[in-house]
C-alpha positions in Angstrom: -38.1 9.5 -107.5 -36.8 6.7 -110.0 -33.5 5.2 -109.3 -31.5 5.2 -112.6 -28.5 2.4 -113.1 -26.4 5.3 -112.4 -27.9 5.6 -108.6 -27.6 2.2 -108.4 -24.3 1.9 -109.3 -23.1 4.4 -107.5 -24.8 3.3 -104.2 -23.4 0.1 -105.1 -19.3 1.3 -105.4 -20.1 3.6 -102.0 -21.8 1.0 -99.8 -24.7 2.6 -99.2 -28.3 0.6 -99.5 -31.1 2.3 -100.4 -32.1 5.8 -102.0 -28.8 7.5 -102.8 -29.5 10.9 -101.8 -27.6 14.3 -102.0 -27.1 14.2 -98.5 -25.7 10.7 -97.9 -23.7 11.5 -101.1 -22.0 14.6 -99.8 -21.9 12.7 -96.4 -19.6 10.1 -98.4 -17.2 12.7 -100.6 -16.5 14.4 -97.0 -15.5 11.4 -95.4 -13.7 10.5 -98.0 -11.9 13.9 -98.3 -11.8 13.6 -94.7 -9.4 10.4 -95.1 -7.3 11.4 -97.7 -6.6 14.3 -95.8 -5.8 12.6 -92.4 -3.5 9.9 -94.9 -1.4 12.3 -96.9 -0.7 14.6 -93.5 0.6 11.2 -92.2 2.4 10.0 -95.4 3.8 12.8 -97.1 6.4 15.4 -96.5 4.5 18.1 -99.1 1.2 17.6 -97.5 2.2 17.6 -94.4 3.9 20.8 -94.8 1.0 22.4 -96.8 -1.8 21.1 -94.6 0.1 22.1 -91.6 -2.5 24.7 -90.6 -5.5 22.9 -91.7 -7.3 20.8 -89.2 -9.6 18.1 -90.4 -11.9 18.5 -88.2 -12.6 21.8 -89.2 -14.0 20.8 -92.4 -17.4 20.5 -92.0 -18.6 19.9 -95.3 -17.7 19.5 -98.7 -18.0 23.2 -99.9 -15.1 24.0 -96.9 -12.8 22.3 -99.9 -12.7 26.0 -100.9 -10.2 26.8 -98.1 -7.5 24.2 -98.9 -4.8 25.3 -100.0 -3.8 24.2 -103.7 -0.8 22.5 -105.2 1.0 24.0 -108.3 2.7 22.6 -111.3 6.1 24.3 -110.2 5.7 22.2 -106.5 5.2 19.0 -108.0 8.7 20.3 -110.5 10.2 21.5 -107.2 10.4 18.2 -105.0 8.8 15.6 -106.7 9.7 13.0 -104.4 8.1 15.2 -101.6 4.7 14.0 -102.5 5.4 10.3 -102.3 3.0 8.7 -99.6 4.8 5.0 -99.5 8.1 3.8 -98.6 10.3 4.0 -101.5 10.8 0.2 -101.8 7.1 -0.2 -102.1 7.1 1.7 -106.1 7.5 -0.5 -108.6 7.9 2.0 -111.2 7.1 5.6 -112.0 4.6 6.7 -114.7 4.5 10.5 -116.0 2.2 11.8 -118.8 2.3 15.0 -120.1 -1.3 17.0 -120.0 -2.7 20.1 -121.2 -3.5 21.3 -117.7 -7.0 21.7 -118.4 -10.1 19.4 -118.4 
């Protein structure tokens, strides 16, 4: 198989020498998913309450992202400040931008 710039690059910004496979890829987004589910239990009063019942290490792999729960524009409206993962003195500033709500 011919590794493109892409693959390179890629393999490159995850740390991982060699072929970039679709294993070690999907071994690397459920790490990563892994983390950032482990940080915002810790960090954040809305994920903490939302991921209350989830248990990291019950996601085995990446298509187990089905079973998480989502969050809604009218939760972010609700408590905004809910979500906030760092101490308050550590934001410089806030930034909002409206979006469509699609992709």
């Amino acid at each position: 198989m011919k590794i493109t710039p892409l693959d390179k690059w890629i393999a490159d910004k995850i740390n991982i020498s060699g072929l970039l496979d679709l294993e070690r890829l999907r071994k690397y987004q459920l790490d990563k998913l892994l983390e950032t589910l482990v940080a915002v239990k810790k960090s954040s009063r809305f994920y903490r309450s939302l991921f209350s019942k989830v248990d990291p290490s019950d996601i085995r792999d990446i298509a187990d992202i089905a079973y998480l729960p989502f969050t809604g524009p009218d939760d972010i409206a609700s408590d905004p400040e809910s979500f906030i993962c760092v101490p308050k003195r550590e934001i410089g500033r806030i930034v909002t931008l409206g979006s469509s709500g699609t992709t």
